[in-house]
N, C-alpha and C positions, 0 to 999 in steps of 0.2 A: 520600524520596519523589520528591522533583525531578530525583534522578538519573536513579530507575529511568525516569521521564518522558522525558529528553533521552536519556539511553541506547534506548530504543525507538523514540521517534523519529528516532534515528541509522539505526538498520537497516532503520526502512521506508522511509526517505527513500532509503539507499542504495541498496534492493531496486528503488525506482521512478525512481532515475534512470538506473542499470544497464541496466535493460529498454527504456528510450526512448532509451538510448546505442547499444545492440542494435538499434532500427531503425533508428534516423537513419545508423548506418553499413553498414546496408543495402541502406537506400532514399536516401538524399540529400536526404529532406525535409521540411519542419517542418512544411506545411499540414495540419491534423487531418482535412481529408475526403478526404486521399487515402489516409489510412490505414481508412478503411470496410471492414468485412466479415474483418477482421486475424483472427480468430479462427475464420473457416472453411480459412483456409492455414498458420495458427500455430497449431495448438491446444494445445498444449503453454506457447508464450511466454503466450497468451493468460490459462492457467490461472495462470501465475503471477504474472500482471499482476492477474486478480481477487485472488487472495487476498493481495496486497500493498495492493490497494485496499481491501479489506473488513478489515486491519490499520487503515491510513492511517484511516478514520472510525470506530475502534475496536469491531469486532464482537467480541463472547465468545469465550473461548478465542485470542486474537491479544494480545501484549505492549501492542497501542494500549490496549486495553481497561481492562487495570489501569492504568497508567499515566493514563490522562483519567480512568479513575472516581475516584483518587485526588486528581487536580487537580482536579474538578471537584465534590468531596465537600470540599476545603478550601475552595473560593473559596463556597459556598452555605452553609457555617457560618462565615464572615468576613461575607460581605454577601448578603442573599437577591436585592435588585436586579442587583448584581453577575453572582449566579451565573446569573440568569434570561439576562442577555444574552451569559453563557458558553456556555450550552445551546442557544442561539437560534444562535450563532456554529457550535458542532457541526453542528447541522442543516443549514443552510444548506454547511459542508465537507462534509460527508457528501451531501450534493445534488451539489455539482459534481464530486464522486468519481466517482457512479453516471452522470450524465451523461457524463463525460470516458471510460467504459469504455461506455459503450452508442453514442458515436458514435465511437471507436474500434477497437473489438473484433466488435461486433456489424453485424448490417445486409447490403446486399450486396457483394460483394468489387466493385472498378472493372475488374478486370483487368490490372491496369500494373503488380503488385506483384510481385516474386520471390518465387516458390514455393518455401519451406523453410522450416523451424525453428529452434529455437536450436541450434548445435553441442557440442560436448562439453567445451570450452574456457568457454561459457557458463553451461553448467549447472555446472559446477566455481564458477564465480563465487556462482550465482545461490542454488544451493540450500543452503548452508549457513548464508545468509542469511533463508531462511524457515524453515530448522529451528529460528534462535535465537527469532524473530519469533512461531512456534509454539510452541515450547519455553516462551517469557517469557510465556505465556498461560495454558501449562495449568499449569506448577511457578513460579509466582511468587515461593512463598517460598523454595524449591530458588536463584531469578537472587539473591537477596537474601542470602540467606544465602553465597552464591558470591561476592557483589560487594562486600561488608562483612563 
């Protein structure tokens, strides 16, 4: 269970830091409001940034998914305390998910940004990483049965 866990969370971590490696070597810069409105010039990077985020705080159908319901189905039949302030700690990552793509992604463009999307070098990178990320969500016992 702890594999499948770390294994999942390998590839979404990899997918989201892929994607912020894709703009920083676009734009040259770390401040988060200068990337405002990213998703009316990217729509494309954009989409793949949601659904790597909507992994990251584990939505259904996404490898987070199994992976924390499993973790977090172990630590709530170990300690009900425990698992209370595991669930709390979910919430609260999955807040600053939604946040970190609403003032990223969303809103109005500044202007100052390079007009394009990802290349075809990036999407080679990027998407075979969310097929597995998809894939480990809807065939869980399919990664399991692969992996062991």
């Amino acid at each position: 269970m702890l594999f499948r866990f770390m294994l999942s969370h390998g590839l979404i971590a990899s997918g989201l830091f892929f994607l912020v490696g894709f703009l920083y070597n676009r734009f040259h810069v770390r401040s988060i409001e200068n990337y405002s409105g990213l998703g009316t010039i990217m729509p494309i990077m954009s989409m793949f940034f949601f659904v790597f985020t909507l992994a990251n705080i584990a939505f259904p159908l996404t490898s987070g998914f199994i992976g924390e319901f499993l973790l977090l189905n172990a630590v709530f039949h170990y300690n009900y305390w425990l698992g209370g302030i595991v669930a709390i700690s979910i919430i609260l990552g999955a807040v600053y998910m939604l946040r970190l793509f609403q003032k990223s992604m969303l809103g109005t463009n500044n202007g100052n940004l390079f007009n394009g999307d990802l290349s075809i070098k990036e999407h080679w990178i990027i998407i075979p990483l969310m097929i597995f990320v998809i894939a480990g969500g809807i065939f869980p016992n399919w990664v399991n049965e692969f992996l062991f």
